[in-house]
C-alpha positions as CSV (number, residue, x, y, z in Angstrom):
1,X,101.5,-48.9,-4.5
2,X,104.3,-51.0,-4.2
3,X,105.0,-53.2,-1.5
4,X,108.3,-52.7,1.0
5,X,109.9,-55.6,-0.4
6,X,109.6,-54.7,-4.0
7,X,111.1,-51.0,-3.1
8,X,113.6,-53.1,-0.8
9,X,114.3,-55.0,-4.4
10,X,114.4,-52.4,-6.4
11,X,116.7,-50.4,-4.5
12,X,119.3,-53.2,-3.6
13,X,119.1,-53.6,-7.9
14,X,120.1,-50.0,-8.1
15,X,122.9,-51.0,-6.2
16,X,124.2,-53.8,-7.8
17,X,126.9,-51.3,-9.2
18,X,130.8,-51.0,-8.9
19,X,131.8,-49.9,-5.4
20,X,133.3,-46.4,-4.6
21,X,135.2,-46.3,-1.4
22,X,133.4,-43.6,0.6
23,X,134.8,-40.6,2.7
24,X,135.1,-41.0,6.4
25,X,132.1,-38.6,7.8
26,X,130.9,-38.0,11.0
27,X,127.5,-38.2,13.0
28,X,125.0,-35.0,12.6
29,X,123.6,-31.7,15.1
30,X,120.4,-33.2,15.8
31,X,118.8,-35.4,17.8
32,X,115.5,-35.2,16.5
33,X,114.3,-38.6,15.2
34,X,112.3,-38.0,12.3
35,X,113.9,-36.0,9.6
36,X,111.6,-34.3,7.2
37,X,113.3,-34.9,4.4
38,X,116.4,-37.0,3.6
39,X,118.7,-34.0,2.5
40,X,118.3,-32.8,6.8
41,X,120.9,-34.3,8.8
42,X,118.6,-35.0,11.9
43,X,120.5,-37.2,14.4
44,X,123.9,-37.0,16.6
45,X,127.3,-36.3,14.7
46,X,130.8,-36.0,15.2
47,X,131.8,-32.7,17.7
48,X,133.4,-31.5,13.9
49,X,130.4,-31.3,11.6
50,X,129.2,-33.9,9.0
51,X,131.6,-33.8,6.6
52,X,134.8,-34.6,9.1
53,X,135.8,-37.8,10.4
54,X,133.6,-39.8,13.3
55,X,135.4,-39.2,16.1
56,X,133.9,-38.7,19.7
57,X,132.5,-36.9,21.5
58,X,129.0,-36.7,19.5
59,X,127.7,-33.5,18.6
60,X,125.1,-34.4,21.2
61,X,127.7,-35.1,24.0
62,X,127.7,-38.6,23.4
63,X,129.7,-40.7,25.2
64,X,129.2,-38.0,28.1
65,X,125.4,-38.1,28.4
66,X,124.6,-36.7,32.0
67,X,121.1,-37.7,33.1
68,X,117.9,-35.4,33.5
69,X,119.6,-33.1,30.5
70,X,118.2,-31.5,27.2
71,X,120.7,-34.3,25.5
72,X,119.3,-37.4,27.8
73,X,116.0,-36.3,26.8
74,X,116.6,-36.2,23.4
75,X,118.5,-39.1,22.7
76,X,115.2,-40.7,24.6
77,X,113.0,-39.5,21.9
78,X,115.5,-40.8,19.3
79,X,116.0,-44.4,20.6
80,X,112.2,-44.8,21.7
81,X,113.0,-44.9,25.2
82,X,115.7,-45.0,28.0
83,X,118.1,-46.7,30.3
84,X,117.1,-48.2,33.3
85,X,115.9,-46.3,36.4
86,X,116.3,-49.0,38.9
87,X,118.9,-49.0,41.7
88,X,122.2,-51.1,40.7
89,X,123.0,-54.3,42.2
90,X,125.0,-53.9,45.6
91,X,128.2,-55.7,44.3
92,X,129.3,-57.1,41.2
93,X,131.8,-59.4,40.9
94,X,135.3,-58.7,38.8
95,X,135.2,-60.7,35.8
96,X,131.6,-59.4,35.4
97,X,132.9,-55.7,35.2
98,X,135.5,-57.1,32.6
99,X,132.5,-58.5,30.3
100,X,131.3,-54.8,30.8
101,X,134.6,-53.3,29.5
102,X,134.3,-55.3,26.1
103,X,130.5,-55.2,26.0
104,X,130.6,-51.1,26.0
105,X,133.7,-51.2,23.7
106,X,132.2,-52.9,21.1
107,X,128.7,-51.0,21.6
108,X,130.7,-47.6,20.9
109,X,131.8,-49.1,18.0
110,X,128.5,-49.7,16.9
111,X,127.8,-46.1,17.4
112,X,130.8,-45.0,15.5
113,X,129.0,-47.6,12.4
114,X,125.4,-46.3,12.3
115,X,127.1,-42.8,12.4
116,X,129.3,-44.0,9.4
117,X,126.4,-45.2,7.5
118,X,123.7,-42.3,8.1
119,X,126.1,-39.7,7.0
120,X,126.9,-41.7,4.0
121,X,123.4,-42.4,3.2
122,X,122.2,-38.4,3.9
123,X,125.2,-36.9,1.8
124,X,124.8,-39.5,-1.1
125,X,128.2,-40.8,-0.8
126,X,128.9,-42.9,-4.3
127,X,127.5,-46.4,-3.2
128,X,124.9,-45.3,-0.7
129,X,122.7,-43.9,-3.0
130,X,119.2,-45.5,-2.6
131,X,117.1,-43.8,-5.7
132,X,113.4,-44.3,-4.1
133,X,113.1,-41.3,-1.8
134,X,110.6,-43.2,0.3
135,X,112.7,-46.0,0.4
136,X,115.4,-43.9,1.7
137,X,113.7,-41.7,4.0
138,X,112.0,-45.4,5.8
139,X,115.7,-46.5,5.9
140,X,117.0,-43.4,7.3
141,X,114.4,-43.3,10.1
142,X,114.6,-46.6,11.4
143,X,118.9,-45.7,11.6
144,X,118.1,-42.8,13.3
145,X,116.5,-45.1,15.9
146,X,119.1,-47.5,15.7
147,X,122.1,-45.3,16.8
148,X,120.4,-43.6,19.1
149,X,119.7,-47.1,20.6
150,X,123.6,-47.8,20.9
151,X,123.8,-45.0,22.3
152,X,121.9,-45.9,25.1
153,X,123.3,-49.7,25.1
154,X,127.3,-48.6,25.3
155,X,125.9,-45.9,27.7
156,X,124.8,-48.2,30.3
157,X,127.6,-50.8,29.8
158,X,129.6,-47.6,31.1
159,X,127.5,-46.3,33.9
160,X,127.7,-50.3,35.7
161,X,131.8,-49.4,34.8
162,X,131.1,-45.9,37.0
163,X,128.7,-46.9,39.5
164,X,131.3,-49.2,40.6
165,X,134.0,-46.8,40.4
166,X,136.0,-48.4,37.3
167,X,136.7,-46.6,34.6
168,X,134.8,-46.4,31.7
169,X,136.1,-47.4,28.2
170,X,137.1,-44.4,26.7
171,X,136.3,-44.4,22.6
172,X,138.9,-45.6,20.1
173,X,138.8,-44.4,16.8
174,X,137.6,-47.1,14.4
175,X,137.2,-48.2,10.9
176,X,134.8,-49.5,8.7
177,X,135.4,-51.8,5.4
178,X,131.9,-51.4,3.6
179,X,132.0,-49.4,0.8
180,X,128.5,-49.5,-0.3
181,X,124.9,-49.6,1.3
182,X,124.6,-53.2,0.6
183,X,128.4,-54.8,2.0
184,X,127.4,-52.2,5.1
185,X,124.0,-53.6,5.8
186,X,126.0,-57.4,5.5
187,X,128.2,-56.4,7.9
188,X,125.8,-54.9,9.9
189,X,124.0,-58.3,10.3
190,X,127.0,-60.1,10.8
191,X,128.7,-58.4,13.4
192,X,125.2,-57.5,15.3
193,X,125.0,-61.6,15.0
194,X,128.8,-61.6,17.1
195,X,127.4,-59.1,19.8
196,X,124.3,-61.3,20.1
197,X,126.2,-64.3,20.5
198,X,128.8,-62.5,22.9
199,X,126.1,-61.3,25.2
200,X,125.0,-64.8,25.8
201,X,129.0,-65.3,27.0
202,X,128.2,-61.9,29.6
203,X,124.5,-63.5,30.6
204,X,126.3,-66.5,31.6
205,X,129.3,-65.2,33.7
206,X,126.6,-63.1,35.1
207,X,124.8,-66.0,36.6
208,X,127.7,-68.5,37.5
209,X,129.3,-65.3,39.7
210,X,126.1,-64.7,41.8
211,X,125.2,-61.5,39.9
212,X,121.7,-62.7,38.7
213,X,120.0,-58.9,39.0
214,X,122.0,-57.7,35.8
215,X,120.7,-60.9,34.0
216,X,117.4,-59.3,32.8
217,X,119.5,-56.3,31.9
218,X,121.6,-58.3,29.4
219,X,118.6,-60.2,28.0
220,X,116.5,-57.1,26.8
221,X,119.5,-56.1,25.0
222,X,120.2,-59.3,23.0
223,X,116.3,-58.9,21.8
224,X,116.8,-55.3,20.5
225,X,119.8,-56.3,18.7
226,X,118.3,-59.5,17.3
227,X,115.3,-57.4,16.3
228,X,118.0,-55.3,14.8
229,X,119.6,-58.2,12.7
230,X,116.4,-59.4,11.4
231,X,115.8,-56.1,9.4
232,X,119.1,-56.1,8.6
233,X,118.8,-59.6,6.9
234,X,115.4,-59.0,5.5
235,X,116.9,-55.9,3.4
236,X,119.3,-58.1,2.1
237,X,116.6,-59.7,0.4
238,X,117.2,-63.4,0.5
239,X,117.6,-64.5,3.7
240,X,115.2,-65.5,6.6
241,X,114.9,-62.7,9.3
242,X,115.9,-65.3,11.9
243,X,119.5,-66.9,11.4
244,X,118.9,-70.2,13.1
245,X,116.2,-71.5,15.8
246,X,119.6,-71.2,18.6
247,X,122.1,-68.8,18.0
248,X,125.4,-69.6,18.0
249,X,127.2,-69.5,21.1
250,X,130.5,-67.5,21.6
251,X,132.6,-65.4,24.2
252,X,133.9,-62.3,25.1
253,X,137.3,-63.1,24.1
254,X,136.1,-63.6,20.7
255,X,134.1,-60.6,20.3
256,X,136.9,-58.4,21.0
257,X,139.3,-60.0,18.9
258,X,137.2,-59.9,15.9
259,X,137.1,-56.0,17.1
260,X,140.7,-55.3,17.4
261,X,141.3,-57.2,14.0
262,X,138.8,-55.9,12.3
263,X,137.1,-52.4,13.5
264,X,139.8,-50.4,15.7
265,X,142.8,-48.2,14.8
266,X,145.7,-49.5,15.9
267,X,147.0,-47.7,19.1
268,X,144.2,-45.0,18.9
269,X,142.4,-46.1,22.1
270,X,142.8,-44.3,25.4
271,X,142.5,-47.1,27.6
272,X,141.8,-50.6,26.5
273,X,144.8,-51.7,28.2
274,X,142.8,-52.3,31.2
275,X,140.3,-54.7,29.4
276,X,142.0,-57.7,30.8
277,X,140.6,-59.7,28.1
278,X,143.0,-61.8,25.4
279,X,143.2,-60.7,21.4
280,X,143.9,-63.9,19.7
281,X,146.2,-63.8,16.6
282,X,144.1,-63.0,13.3
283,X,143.0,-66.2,11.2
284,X,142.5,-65.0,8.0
285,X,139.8,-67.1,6.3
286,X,140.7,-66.6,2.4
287,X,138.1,-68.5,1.1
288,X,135.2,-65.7,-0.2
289,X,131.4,-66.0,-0.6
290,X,131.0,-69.3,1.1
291,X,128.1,-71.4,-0.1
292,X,125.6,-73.6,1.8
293,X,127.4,-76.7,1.0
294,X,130.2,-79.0,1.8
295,X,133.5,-78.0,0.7
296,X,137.2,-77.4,1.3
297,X,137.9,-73.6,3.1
298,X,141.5,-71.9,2.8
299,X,142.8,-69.8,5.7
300,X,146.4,-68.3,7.0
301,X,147.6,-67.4,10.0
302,X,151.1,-65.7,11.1
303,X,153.4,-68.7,12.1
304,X,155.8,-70.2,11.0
305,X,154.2,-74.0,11.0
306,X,150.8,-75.5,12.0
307,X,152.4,-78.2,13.7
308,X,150.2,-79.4,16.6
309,X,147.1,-77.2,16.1
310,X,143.3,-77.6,15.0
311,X,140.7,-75.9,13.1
312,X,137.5,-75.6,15.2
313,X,134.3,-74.8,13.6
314,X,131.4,-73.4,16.7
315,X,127.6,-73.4,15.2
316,X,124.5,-73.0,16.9
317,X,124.4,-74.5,21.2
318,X,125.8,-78.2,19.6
319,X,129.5,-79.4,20.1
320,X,132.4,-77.5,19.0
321,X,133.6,-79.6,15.5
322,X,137.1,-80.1,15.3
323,X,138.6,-80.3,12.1
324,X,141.9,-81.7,10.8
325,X,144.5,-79.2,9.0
326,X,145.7,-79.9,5.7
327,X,147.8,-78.6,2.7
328,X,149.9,-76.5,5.1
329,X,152.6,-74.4,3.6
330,X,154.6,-71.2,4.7
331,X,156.2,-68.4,3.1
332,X,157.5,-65.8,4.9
333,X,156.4,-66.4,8.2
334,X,152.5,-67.3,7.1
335,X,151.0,-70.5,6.7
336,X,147.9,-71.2,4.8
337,X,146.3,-74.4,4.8
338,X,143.0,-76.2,4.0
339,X,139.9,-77.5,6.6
340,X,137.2,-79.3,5.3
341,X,133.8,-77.2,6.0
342,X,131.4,-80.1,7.0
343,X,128.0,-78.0,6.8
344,X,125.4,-80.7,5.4
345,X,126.0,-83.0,8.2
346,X,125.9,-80.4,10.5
347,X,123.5,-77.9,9.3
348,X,126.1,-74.9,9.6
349,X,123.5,-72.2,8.7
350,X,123.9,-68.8,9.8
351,X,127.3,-67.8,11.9
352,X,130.0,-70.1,12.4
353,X,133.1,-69.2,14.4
354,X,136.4,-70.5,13.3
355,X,139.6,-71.0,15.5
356,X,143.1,-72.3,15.4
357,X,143.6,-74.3,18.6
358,X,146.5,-76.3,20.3
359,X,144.0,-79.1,21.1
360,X,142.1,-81.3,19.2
361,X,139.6,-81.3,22.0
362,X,136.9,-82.7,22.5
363,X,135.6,-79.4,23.1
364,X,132.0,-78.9,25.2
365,X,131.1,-75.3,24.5
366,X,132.7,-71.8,22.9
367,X,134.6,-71.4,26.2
368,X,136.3,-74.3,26.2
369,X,137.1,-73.6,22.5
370,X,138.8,-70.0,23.6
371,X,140.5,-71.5,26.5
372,X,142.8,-73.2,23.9
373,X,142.9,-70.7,21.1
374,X,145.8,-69.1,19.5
375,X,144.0,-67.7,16.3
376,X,140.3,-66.8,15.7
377,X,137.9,-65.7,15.1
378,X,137.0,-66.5,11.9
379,X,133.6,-65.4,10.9
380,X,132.0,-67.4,8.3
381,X,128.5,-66.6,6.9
382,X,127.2,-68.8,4.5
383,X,123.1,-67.4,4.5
């Protein structure tokens, strides 16, 4: 029989075929968590059906999961377990209920994703077919587990927002660029490497504002979505399930830039007005499929001249590099320009994040880098 890579292979061969854009579906009517068959749409969908858009609320309720309900105990059977059942802290300071805001933000968006993908992958969508049925049905399952664990992770992002009588982010309507299985499992694993990174930003403020008790919290989180990441990258087929031996460090002003920019539709959200948190202006990063080596990157940004400003390069817990910013030109209000990428020196494996600054530093950590920003991130993935 063969082995789970060689399917893995196989089935990321049988996909090395011209992309089809695929149709906007939504999440499914059950939330049973393992579907007999891959042609039974077994897991939470849009309130519409699974062949209209992925909008909220879920078919399951979802983001409106009241506890001790047939929905709450289903959607525990789907994710393999539960939210906490421990009391709340007594207090929790401000800008700790702000890193909340973002944190269940960008976990509803992660929702909206997995939803994306499963219907794609169940209705055979051109581009997410995988043609080993056992391949396919693995796949699906572990999904199935995966969205029902966002679920859970947005869901008690929101209930510290309640418990504390502030009001919970309210789901946007999003977007998603991948267009076949294999560009939506890479962007899978790169943006579950942002949240990672962002949640060390939360488990930090958490500590340095006296609010310790929702450290633990935080932490078991950052493991399921790193254990999330590493399948991700393993699919992919050529890359070690473990990024780097310290992830790289970022914040949660970054985090919900890159999801503005990149995964939100513009002026469709109910309340993210109240996230008191800064969206930097978008810095494109032209340059495509990055290597592992040295080498010159192209990027653009909306400006009219890059006259006093840096390119900052974040990898791993070391310094912040600034870089210089050459070859500027404009044309109609953007200016593109050049950065050298320095990554033998530096060993810039797995995610680096890029930002236009109006400092050339020094720079100590991913904070200090965001406290001068005026464009980022940039997301750069080179393995």
């Amino acid at each position: 029989m063969p082995s789970f890579q060689q399917l893995v292979s196989g089935a990321l061969l049988a996909l090395a075929l011209p992309s089809h854009a695929a149709p906007q579906f939504s999440p499914g009517n059950s939330t049973v968590p393992s579907p007999p068959s891959s042609s039974a749409i077994l897991f939470s969908v849009g309130a519409n059906g699974p062949n209209a858009p992925v909008i909220f609320p879920l078919s399951n309720g979802f983001p409106n999961i009241v506890n001790n309900t047939p929905a709450y105990q289903a959607l525990t059977v789907q994710a393999h377990g539960s939210i906490s059942n421990a009391p709340p802290p007594a207090s929790l300071a401000l800008d700790d209920l702000r890193s909340f805001k973002v944190v269940e933000l960008q976990e509803t968006f992660e929702v909206y994703f997995y939803t994306q993908l499963l219907l794609n992958l169940t209705n055979n969508v051109p581009g997410f077919e995988i043609s080993d049925p056992a391949l396919k049905q693995d796949i699906i399952n572990k999904l199935i587990v995966i969205q029902g664990q966002e679920q859970w992770h947005s869901l008690q992002a929101g209930g510290v927002l309640q418990h504390f009588n502030v009001s919970r982010i309210q789901p946007c309507q999003f977007k998603s660029p991948a267009t076949d299985f294999t560009t939506a499992i890479q962007l899978a694993a790169n943006f579950t490497g942002v949240v990672i990174s962002t949640l060390q930003d939360v488990a930090t403020r958490l500590g340095r504002n006296g609010d310790s008790a929702v450290v633990r919290g935080v932490v078991s989180v950052v493991g399921t979505e790193a254990a999330q990441q590493g399948v991700f990258r393993t699919l992919l087929g050529d890359l070690v399930p473990g990024e780097l031996p310290f992830l790289t460090q970022s914040t949660r002003e970054f985090a919900y830039s890159a999801l503005q920019q990149n995964f939100v539709v513009p002026g469709t959200c109910p309340n993210d007005n109240t996230i008191d948190v800064p969206i930097f202006g978008t810095l494109n990063v032209l340059t495509k499929n990055i290597a592992a080596a040295n080498q010159i990157l192209t990027f653009s940004i909306e400006r009219s001249s890059a006259q006093g400003l840096s390119l900052v390069f974040i990898n791993q817990q070391n310094l912040p590099i600034v870089q210089a910013i050459s070859n500027a030109t404009t044309s109609n209000g953007v200016t593109t320009f050049q950065a050298n990428f320095p990554f033998t020196s530096n060993n810039l494996n797995g995610l680096t994040i890029a930002a236009v600054t109006n400092s050339s530093g020094p720079f100590i950590n991913a904070n200090d880098v965001a406290n001068k920003t005026l464009f980022g991130p940039g997301l750069i993935y080179p393995n």
